[in-house]
C-alpha positions in Angstrom: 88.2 136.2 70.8 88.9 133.7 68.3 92.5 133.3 70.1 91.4 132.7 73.3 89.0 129.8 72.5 91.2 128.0 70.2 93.8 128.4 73.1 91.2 126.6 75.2 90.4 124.3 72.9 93.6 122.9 72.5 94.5 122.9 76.6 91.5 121.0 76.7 93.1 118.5 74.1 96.2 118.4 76.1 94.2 117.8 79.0 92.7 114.8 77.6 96.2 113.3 75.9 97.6 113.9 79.3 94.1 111.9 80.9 95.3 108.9 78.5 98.7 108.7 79.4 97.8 107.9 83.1 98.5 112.0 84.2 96.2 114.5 85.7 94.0 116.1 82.8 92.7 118.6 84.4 96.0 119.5 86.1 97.7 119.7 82.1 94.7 121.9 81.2 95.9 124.4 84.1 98.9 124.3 83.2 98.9 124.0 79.4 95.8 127.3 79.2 98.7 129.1 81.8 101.4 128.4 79.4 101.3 127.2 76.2 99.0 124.5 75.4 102.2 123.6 72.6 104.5 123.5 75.8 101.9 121.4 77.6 101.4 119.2 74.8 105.1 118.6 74.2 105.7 117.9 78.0 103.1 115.2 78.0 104.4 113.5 75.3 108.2 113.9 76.8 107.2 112.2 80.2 106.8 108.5 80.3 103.2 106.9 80.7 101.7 106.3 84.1 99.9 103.3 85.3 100.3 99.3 86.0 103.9 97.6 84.1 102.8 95.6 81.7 104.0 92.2 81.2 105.6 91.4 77.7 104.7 87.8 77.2 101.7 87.7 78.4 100.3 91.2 77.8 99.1 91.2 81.3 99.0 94.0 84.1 101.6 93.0 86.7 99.8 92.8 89.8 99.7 90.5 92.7 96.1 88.0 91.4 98.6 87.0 88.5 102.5 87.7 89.5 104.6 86.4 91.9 108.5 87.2 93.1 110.8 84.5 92.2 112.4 83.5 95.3 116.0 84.0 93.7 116.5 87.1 91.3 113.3 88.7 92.3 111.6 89.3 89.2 107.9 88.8 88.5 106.6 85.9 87.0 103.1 84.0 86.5 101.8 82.1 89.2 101.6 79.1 87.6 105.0 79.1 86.4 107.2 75.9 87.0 110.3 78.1 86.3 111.5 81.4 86.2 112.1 82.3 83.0 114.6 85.0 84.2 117.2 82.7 86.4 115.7 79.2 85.9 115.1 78.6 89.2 112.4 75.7 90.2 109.2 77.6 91.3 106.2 76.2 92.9 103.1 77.0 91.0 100.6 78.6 93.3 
């Protein structure tokens, strides 16, 4: 009996690491209480975070309210940037 809830308890841990990394928690649970909740826990952590790109300089979520395309290499940059910090093309702030 012991087994079985300390199984549980740690798919319910992978669950909720999987939940943080942007993934399906209860989906990891499935799978990690089918499994192996040490396979499911390993495969979360293997698989790369899910959610918004993050923007280095500023520490922003890249979204459209705060990035925009540069006309030229078509990277993101602020919208009040005067120039792209990628190409150094001339922007327009918006």
């Amino acid at each position: 009996m012991e087994i079985v809830l300390g199984w549980l308890i740690f798919a319910i841990v992978v669950g909720v690491v999987a939940s943080s990394r942007g993934r399906s928690g209860f989906g990891w649970f499935l799978v990690s209480a089918l499994l192996s909740p040490l396979i499911g826990f390993i495969l979360v952590m293997v698989f790369p975070r899910v959610g918004p790109a993050i923007s280095p300089s500023t520490g922003l979520a890249i979204t459209p309210d705060t990035h925009v395309r540069c006309p030229e290499c078509r990277e993101f940059v602020i919208h009040d940037a005067r120039k792209c910090k990628h190409c150094g093309t001339a922007l327009i702030p918006q």
